[in-house]
N, C-alpha and C positions, 0 to 999 in steps of 0.2 A: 504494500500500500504506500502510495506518496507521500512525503512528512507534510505537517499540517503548518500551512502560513496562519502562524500566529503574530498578532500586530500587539506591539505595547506602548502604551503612551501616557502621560501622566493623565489621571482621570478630568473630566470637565464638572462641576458642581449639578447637581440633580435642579432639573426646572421645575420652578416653583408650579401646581395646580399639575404634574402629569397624571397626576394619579387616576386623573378626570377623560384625560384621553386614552389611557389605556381602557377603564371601563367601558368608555364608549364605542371602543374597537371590536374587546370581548363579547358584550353584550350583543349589540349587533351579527357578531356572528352566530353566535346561541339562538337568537329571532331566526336571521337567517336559516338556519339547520332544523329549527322548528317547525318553519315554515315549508321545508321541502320534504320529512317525514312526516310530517302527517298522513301525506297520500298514502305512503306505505302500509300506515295500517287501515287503511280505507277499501282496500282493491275489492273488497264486498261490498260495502254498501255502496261508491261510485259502479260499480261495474252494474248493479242492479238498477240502484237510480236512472242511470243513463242508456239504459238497454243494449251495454256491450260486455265483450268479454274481458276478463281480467288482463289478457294480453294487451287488449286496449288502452288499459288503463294504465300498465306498465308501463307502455308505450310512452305516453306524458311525462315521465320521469326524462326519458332519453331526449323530450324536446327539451325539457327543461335546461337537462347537461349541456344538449347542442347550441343554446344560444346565451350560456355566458360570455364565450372571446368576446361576444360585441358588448357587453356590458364593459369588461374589463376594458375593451379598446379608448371606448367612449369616458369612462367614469377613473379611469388609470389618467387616462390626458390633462384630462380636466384638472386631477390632483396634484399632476405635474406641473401646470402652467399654473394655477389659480391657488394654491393651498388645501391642506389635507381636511381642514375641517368643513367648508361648505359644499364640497361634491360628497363628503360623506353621508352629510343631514337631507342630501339631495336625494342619492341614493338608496337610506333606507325610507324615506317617503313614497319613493318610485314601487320599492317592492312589495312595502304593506299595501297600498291602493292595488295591485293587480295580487295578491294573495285576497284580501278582502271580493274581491271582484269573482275569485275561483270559487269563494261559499255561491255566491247565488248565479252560478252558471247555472242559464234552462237546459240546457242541452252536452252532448258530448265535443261536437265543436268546438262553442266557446269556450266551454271547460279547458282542451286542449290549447287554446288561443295566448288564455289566460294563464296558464303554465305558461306555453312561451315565452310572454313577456318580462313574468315573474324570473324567469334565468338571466332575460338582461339585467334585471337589478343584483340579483344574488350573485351575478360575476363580477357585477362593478366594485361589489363590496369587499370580497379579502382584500384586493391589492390595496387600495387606500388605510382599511384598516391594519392591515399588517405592517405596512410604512410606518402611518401612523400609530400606532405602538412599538415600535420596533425601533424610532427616531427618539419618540418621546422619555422613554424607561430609564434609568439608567444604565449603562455598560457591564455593569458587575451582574446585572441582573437579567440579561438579554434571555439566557437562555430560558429560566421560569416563565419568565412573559411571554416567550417562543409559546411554550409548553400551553402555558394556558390562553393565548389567545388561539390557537389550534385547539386546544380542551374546548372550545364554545361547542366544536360540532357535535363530539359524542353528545357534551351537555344538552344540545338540542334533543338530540334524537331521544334521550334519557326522558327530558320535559315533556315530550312529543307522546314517549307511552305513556307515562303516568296520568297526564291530559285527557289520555282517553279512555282510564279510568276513572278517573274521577269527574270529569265535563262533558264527555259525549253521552250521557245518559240524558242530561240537562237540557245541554247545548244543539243536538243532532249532528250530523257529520255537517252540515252546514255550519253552522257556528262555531267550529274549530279553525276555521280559517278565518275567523276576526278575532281570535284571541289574542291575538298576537298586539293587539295595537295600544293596548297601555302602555306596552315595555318600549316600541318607536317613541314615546311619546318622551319617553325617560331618557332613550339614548340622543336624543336631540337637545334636550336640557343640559347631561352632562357635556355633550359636543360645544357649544354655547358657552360653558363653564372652561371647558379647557384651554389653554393655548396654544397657538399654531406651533407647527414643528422649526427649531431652529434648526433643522439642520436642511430642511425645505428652503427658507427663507434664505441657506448659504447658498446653494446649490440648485436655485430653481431656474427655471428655462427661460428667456426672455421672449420665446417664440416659440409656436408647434412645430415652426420647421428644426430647431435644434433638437427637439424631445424625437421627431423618427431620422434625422439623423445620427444620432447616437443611440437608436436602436436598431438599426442596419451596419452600423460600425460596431455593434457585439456580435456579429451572427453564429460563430464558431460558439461561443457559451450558449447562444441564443438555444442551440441545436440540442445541445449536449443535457442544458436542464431540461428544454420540452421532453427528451427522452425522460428523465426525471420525473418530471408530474406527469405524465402519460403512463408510466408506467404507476404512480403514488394512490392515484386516481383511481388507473382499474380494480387495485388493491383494495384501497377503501370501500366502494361501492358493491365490489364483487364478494365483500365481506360483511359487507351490510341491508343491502338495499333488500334482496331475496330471502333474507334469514329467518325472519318472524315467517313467512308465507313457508320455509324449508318446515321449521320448526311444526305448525301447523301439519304438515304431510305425515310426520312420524307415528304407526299406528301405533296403538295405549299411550299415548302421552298427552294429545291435544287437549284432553280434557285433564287435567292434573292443573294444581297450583303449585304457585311460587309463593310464600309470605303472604298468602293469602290470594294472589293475585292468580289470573290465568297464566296458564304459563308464554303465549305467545305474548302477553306483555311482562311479565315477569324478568325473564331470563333475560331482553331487550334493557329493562331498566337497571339489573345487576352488570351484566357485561359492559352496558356504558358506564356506569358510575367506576366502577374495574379501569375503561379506557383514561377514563381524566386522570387517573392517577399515572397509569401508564404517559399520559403527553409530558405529566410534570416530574417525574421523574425521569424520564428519557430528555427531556427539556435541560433540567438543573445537569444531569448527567453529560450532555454534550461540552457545557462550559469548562470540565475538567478534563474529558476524553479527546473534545472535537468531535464535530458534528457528524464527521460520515462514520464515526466508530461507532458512536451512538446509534444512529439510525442501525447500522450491520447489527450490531446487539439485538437488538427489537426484531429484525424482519429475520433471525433466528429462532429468536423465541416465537412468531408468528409459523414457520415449520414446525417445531416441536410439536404444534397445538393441534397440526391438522386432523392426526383420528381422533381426538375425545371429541372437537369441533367439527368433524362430519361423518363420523362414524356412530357415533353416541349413541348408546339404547337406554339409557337411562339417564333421570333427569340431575345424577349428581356428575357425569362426565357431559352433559352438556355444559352444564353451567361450568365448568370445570376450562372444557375446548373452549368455551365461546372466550371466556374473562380472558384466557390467556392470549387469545388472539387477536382480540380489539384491545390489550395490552400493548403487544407489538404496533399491531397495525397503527394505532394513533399516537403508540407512540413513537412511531417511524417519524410519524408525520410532524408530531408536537415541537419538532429539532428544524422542520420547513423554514415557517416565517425566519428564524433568525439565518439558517441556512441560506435562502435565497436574497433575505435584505443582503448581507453581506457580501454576496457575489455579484448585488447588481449594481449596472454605473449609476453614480449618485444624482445625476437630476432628472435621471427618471425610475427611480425606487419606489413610485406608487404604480406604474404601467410596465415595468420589464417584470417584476412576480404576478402581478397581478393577469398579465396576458397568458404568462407563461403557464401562472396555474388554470387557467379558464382556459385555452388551447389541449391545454394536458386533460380536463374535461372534457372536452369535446370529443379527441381521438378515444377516450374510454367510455365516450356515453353507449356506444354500442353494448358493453359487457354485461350490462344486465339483460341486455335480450338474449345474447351470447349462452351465458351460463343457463339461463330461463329456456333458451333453445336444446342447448345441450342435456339437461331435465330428461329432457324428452326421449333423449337419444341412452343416454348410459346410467340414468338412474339420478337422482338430488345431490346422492355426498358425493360420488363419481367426478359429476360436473361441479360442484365447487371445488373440492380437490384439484384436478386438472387443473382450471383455472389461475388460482392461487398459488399453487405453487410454481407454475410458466413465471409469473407474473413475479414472484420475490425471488428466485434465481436470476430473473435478468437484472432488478434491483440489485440484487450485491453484484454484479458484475460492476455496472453500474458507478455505485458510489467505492469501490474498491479504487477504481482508476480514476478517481475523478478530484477535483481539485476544491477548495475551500480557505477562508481566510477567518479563520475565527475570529473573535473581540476584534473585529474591523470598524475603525474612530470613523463615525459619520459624519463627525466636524470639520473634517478634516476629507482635501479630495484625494482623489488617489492618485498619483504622480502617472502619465505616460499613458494614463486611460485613454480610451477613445470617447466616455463623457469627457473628461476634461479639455481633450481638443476640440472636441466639438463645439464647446462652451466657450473653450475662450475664442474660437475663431469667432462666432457669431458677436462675442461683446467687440472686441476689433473693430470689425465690419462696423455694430452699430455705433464705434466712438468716429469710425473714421466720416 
C-alpha cells in the first residue's frame, strides 16, 4: 500500500458558532435519508395504492438514484461560487416541497415524477453539506464529523423504520412523506445561525468559468474517485435498499418480533443504530490509521459478515450478519466526507465530492434492480452474496493503490494544484 501524505501545520483556532453548521449538515442529511427510505418500507401499500407491481415501485428508487449528478451539478456550483450556507437552505427546501408533493401523488406517474425531482434535491445536498462540515469542524476532529455526518444516513433509515411504527398507523402511508418538515424547518434556522465557511470565503471562485475549469484540470482523480463512489454506492444500496423486502421472504420468521417490534422493522432499526456507531468509529479511527486503512478494515469486516447476513435461519445470526455488515459498510463510508474533502481542489470542494458522489449514484442506481433481478434467477442470499462481494473486492483493490492526504489545512491552498492555477490565472486576467 502507498505511505499516507500526511500534512502538519500549526492548528488554526476553532470558528466561533461551527457547531451550528455542522448540525445543519448532519441533520439535513438524516431528512435526506429519511426521506428516501420511506418508500422502502412502502413497496405494499404504494404498489396496491397505485395499481402496480412492487417492481414498479422499486423502480422509483432507481429514478431517484438516477437524477442526483444534476442536483449535485447544479447545487455543488452554486456553493462554489455563492457560499455554502444559502444553496444549502435552498436545497433542503427544494426536496421537502417534492417529498411532500410524493404523499399526495393521484396516480403512479406523478408519484414517479415526484421521486424524480426529489433526487435533484437529495444530490444537491451531500456535497455542500459535506464541504460545509468538513471546512467548518475543527482539524483534530475531521475524522468524527467525517463519521457522523455520513452517520445521518443509516440515522435516516433507522428514523424511517421506527416512523413507521409508531406514525403510519396515525399518519397513512401518505402522511409519512410530510413528516419530515419540522426538522427543514430547524435545519434552516440552524443554517441562518451558522457562519459561512472560511475557508470558502479563501478559496472561492470569482466565476463559473474557473469552478469547470478546475474541474476538467483534475480529470485523472476525477476518474479514479468516480470508480470510488461507484463502486461505495453499489455497496450501500445493495446492502440496504432490498433487505427488509429479503428479510420478509424468509419462511418462519416474517412473523416473529424484535423488542417487541416486527421483525422487518426491527432488525432495520438494530442494524442501523449498529451502523452509526460503525461511521464513528471507522471515522475517529481513520485520523490515527489514515483513511484508506480505515475504510480496508471495514469493507473486511463487511466479508466476514456475508453468511450470518444472507444465509441466516435464525433471527439471532441475522441480527448478528446484518449489524456486522452495515458496520463495515457505513463504516466504509463514515471515512468518505473527510476522504474526499481532502483530495478535492479547494474552490471547488462543495461540487468535485458532491458530483463525484451523485455520478457514483447514478452508475449504481441500477443494482437494486440488479440484485432484485438476480432474486429471480439464483435465489435472495445467492444474489446478495454475488453482488457484495464483486463489489468490496474491487473496493480494496481500489483504495489499496490509491492515494490520500490526511489532516489536509483547508486554509491553506495547495501549492502546484490545478485549482490553484486555475485560480490564480483567472484573478490575473481579472486584475489585468
Amino acid at each position: 500500500m502507498p505511505g499516507i501524505d500526511r500534512e502538519s501545520h500549526a492548528p488554526h483556532p476553532d470558528t466561533p458558532g461551527w457547531q451550528f453548521a455542522v448540525s445543519a449538515a448532519i441533520l439535513g442529511w438524516i431528512l435526506d435519508a429519511f426521506n428516501f427510505f420511506i418508500v422502502v418500507f412502502l413497496f405494499g401499500p404504494l404498489a396496491a395504492t397505485f395499481h402496480v407491481s412492487k417492481a414498479a415501485i422499486v423502480f422509483t428508487l432507481t429514478a431517484t438514484l438516477a437524477l442526483r449528478p444534476v442536483g449535485a451539478l447544479f447545487f455543488g456550483a452554486l456553493a462554489d461560487r455563492y457560499g455554502r450556507k444559502l444553496p444549502l437552505i435552498a436545497c433542503v427546501v427544494f426536496f421537502t416541497i417534492f417529498t411532500v408533493l410524493s404523499g399526495y401523488a393521484p396516480n403512479y406517474w406523478f408519484f414517479l415524477l415526484m421521486r424524480a425531482l426529489y433526487g435533484i434535491g437529495m444530490g444537491g445536498y451531500w456535497g455542500i453539506g459535506a464541504s460545509y462540515a468538513m471546512e467548518s469542524c475543527p482539524q483534530r476532529s475531521r475524522g468524527v464529523v467525517s463519521g457522523l455526518m455520513q452517520g445521518g444516513y443509516p440515522i435516516g433509515y433507522l428514523v424511517a423504520a421506527v416512523a413507521m411504527q409508531v406514525l403510519m398507523g396515525s399518519l397513512g402511508w401518505r402522511g409519512m412523506f410530510l413528516a419530515g418538515c419540522p426538522v427543514m424547518v430547524i435545519i434552516v434556522a440552524l443554517t441562518l445561525l451558522a457562519p459561512e465557511s472560511g475557508s470558502w470565503k479563501l478559496h472561492r471562485a470569482p466565476q463559473f468559468g474557473t469552478i469547470l475549469r478546475t474541474l476538467f484540470g483534475n480529470m485523472k482523480l476525477f476518474v479514479y474517485t468516480l470508480a470510488i463512489m461507484a463502486a461505495m454506492n453499489s455497496l450501500s444500496h445493495g446492502s440496504q435498499d432490498l433487505y427488509p423486502n429479503f428479510l420478509r421472504s424468509i419462511p418462519g420468521l416474517a412473523g416473529e418480533n424484535l423488542f417487541g417490534m416486527k421483525m422487518i422493522y426491527g432488525i432495520p432499526i438494530v442494524y442501523n443504530a449498529v451502523a452509526v456507531l460503525g461511521t464513528l468509529f471507522f471515522g475517529h479511527f481513520s485520523d490515527r490509521v489514515g483513511r484508506r486503512r480505515a475504510m480496508i478494515f471495514a469493507l473486511l469486516l463487511c466479508l466476514i459478515s456475508v453468511p450470518a447476513w444472507a444465509f441466516g435461519v435464525s433471527m439471532g445470526m441475522l441480527v448478528l450478519g446484518s449489524c456486522a455488515m452495515q458496520a463495515g459498510v457505513q463504516g466504509a463510508f463514515g471515512v468518505i466526507p473527510a476522504h474526499l474533502s481532502e483530495l478535492s481542489p479547494d474552490s471547488i470542494r462543495s461540487l468535485f465530492p458532491g458530483l463525484l458522489y451523485q455520478l457514483g449514484v447514478l452508475i449504481a442506481s441500477p443494482s437494486v434492480t440488479l440484485e432484485y433481478g438476480l432474486r429471480d434467477r439464483i435465489g435472495y442470499p445467492w444474489a446478495l452474496t454475488t453482488f457484495e462481494c464483486v463489489v468490496i473486492v474491487a473496493l480494496l483493490g481500489l483504495y489499496f493503490y490509491g492515494p490520500e492526504k490526511l489532516g489536509r489545512d483547508f486554509n491553506r491552498p495547495e501549492r502546484g494544484s490545478a485549482a490553484l492555477a486555475a485560480l490564480t490565472k483567472t484573478n490575473t486576467d481579472a486584475a489585468g
